[in-house]
C-alpha positions as CSV (number, residue, x, y, z in Angstrom):
1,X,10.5,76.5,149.0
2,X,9.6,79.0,145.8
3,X,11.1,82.4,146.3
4,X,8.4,84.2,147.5
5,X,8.7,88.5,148.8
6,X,9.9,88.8,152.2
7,X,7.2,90.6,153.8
8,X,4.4,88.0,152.6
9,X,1.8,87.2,155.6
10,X,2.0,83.4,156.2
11,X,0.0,81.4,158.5
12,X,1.6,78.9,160.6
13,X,3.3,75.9,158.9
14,X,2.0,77.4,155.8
15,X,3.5,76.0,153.1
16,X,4.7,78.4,150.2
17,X,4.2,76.4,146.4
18,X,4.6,78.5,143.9
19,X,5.3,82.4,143.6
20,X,5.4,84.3,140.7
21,X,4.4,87.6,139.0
22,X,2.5,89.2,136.0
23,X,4.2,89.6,132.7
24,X,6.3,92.8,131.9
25,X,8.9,92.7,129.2
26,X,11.6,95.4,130.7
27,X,14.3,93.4,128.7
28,X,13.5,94.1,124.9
29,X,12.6,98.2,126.3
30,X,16.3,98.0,128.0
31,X,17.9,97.2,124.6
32,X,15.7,99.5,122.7
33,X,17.2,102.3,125.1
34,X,20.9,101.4,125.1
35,X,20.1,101.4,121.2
36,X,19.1,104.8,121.3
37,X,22.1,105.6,123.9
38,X,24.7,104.1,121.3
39,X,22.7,106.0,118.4
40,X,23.2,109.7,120.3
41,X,27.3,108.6,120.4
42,X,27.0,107.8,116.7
43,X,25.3,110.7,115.5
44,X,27.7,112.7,117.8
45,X,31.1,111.4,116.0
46,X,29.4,111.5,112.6
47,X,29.5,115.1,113.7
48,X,32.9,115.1,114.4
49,X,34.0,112.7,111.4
50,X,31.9,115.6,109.0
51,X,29.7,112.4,107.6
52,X,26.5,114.4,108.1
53,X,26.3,118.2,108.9
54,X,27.0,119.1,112.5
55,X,23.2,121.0,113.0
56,X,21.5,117.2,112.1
57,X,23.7,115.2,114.0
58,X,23.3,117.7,117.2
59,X,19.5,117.5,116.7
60,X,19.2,113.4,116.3
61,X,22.0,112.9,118.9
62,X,19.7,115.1,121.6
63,X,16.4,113.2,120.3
64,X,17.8,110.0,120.8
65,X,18.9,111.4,124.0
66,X,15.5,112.6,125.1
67,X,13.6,109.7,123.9
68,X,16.2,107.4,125.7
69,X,15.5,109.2,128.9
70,X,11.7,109.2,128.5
71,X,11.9,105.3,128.0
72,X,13.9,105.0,131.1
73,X,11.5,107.1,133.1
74,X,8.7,104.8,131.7
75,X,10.4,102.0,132.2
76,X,11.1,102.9,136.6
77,X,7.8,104.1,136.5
78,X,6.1,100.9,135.6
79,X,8.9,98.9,137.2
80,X,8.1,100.0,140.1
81,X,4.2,98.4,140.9
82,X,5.4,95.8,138.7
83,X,7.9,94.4,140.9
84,X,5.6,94.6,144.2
85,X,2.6,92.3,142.5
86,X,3.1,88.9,143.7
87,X,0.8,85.7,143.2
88,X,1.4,82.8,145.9
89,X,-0.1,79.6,146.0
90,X,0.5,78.0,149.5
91,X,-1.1,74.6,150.5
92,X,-3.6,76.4,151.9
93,X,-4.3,79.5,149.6
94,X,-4.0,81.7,146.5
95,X,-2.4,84.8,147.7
96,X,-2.3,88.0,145.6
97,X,-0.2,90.9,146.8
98,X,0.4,94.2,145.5
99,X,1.1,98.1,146.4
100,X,3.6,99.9,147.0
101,X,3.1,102.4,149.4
102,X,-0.5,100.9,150.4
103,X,0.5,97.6,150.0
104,X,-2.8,95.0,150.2
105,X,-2.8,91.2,150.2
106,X,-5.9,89.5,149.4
107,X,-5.8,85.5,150.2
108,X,-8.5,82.9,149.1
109,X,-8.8,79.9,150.8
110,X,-7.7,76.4,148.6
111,X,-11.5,75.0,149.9
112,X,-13.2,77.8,148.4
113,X,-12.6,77.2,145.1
114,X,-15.5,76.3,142.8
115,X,-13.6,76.2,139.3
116,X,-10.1,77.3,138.2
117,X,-9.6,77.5,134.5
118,X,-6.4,78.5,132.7
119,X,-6.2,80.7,129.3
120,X,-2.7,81.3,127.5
121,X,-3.6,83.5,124.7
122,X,-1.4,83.4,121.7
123,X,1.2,84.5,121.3
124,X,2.0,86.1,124.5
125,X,1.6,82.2,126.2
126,X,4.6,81.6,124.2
127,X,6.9,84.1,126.6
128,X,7.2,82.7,129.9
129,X,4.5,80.8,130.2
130,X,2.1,83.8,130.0
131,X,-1.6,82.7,131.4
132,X,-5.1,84.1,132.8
133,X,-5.8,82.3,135.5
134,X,-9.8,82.5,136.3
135,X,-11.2,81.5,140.0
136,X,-14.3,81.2,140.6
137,X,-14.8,80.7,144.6
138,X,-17.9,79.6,147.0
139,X,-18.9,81.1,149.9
140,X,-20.7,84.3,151.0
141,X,-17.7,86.6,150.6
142,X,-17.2,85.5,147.0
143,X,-18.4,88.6,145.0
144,X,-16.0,90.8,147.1
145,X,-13.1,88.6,146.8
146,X,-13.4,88.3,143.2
147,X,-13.9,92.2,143.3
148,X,-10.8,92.6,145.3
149,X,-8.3,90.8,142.3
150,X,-8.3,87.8,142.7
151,X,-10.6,86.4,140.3
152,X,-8.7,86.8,136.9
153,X,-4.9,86.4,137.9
154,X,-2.6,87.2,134.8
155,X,0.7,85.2,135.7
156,X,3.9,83.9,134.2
157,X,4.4,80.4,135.0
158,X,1.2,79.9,134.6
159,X,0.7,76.2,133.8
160,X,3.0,75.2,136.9
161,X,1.0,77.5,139.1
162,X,-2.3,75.8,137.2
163,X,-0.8,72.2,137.6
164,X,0.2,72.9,141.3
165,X,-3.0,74.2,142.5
166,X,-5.4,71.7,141.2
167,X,-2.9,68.6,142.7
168,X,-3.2,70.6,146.0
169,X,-6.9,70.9,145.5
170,X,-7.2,67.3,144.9
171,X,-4.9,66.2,147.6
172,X,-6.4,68.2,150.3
């Protein structure tokens, strides 16, 4: 079973496939800030070593400082709805959830699909298998559900989640 979030809404013997989530490089954003965290220390001992004059080092030691700080404020505050938007593929469905206070999950059923196409646009595809997955769906409910997110579905894992959901289309 794929790790999945916990509070996902599963129907009976529903069978969870794949789970992932939309792209969001926190990593190379991390290092930029502990960067700017080791730069404040450097320009503060330069101070104290008399390399450069105390007024400069004070001023690029707090700008480093505050830029570090505004990163890492940036960084929680797109963290944050980041790490609540799931996509699940079930044998059943294609679920999307998201919020976090008003948290919504919007589910559309394996049957309903008309067309799924897959786009990796260079060179993001390259980083975690990066991909726009497009659903088109049948039915009389399909121009709200593809108003409701779930018609282009911007993933990592993207060709597994692809690859997954057109073997369960074709099994079931």
């Amino acid at each position: 079973m794929a790790q999945a979030p916990g509070d996902l809404i599963l129907e009976p013997d529903e069978k969870i496939l794949v789970a992932t989530r939309p792209l969001f490089l926190w990593e190379p954003l991390i290092l930029l800030d502990v960067l700017l965290g080791i730069a404040a220390l450097y320009f503060s001992g330069a101070a104290a070593s008399g390399d450069i004059s105390n007024a400069m080092a004070q001023t690029l030691s707090i700008a480093c400082l505050i830029v570090a700080a505004v990163l890492l404020a940036w960084l929680v505050i797109r963290w944050i709805p980041w790490s609540r938007r799931w996509y699940v593929l079930t044998d059943r469905r294609v679920i999307a959830r998201w919020g976090v206070l008003n948290r919504t999950q919007a589910a559309l059923l394996l049957d309903r699909i008309q067309d799924a196409s897959l786009t990796r646009p260079f060179p993001l595809s390259l980083i975690r298998d990066f991909g726009v997955l497009h659903l088109e769906s049948a039915g009389e409910n399909s121009q709200e559900r593809i108003s409701s997110g779930m018609q282009n579905l911007s993933m990592t894992q993207a060709t597994a989640f692809y690859r997954t959901l057109t073997d369960a289309q074709t099994k079931g």
